[in-house]
C-alpha positions in Angstrom: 0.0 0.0 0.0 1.4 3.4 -0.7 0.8 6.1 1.8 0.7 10.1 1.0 1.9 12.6 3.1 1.1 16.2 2.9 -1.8 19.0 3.2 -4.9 18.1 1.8 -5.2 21.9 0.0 -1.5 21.5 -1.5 -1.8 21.6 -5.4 1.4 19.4 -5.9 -0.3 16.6 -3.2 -3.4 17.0 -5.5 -1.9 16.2 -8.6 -0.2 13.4 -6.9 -3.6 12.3 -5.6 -4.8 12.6 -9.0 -1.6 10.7 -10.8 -2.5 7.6 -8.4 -5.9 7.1 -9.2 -5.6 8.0 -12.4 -2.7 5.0 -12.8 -4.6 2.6 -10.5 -2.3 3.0 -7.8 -4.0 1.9 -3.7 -3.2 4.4 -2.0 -3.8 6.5 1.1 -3.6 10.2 2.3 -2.4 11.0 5.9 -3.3 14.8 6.4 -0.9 16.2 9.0 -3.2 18.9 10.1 -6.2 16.5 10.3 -4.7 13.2 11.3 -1.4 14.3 13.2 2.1 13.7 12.7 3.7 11.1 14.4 7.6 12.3 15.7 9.2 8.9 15.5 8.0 8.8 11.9 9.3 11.6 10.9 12.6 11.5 12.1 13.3 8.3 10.4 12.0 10.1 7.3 14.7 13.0 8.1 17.4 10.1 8.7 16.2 8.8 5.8 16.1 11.3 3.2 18.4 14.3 5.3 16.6 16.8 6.8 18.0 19.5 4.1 16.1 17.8 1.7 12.8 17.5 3.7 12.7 21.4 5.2 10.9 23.6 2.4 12.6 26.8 2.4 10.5 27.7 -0.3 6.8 27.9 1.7 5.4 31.1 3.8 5.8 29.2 6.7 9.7 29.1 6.5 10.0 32.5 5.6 8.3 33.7 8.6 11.1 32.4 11.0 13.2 34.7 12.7 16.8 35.3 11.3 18.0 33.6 14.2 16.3 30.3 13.8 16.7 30.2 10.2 20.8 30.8 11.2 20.4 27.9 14.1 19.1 25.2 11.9 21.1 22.0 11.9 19.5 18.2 12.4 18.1 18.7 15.8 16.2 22.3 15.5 15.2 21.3 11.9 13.2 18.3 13.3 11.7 20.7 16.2 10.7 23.0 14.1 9.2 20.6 11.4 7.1 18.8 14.0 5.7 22.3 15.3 5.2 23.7 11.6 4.5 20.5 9.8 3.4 22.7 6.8 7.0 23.3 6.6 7.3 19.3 5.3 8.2 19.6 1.5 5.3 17.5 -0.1 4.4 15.0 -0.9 6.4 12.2 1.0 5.3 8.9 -0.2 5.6 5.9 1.3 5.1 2.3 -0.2 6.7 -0.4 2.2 9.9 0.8 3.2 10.5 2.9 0.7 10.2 6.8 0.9 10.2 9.2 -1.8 10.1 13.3 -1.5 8.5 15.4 -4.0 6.2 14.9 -7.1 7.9 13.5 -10.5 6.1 11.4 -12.6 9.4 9.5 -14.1 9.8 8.5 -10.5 6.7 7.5 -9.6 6.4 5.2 -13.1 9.4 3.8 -12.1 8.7 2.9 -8.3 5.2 2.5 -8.2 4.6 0.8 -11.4 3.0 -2.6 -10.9 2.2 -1.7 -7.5 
């Protein structure tokens, strides 16, 4: 089963909603603001795929950190912060077994998800 990760009013975890229906891929969403985020899972998803990778720097919600936290980030304050300010995930992280993957891409997700 593959699992979804993200905001439900995202556009990018929309179109990946859409590309797994649409390719007759099970899946599931998990809704961080409605269903929660669980810590340990997260922080094996930072181990996992580096928390550089999984911080979006890119979102309003990053921007409106203070100087100072944006200049203390390392491993440890990322994960605090991303746990507080989950909508600072980047999105969608996908989950099929053990296997995680960050972002949309289509190429990816033919190749990993095909036959699933």
């Amino acid at each position: 089963m593959t699992t979804v990760y993200g905001i439900k009013n995202c556009d990018t975890i929309k179109k990946t909603l859409k590309w797994l229906t649409n390719n007759d891929i099970e899946h599931t969403f998990h809704d961080y603001r409605k269903d929660g985020l669980n810590a340990d899972w997260l922080e094996s998803v930072v181990n996992e795929l580096g928390w550089e990778n999984v911080l979006n720097k890119r979102g309003t919600t990053y921007r409106q950190l203070s100087d100072e936290q944006k200049s203390a980030l390392n491993a440890e304050t990322a994960l605090a912060l991303l746990i507080e300010y989950p909508a600072m995930i980047k999105r969608p992280i996908i989950q099929t077994g053990s296997d995680l993957m960050l972002g949309y891409n289509e190429t990816v997700l033919t190749e990993k998800l095909n036959g699933n």
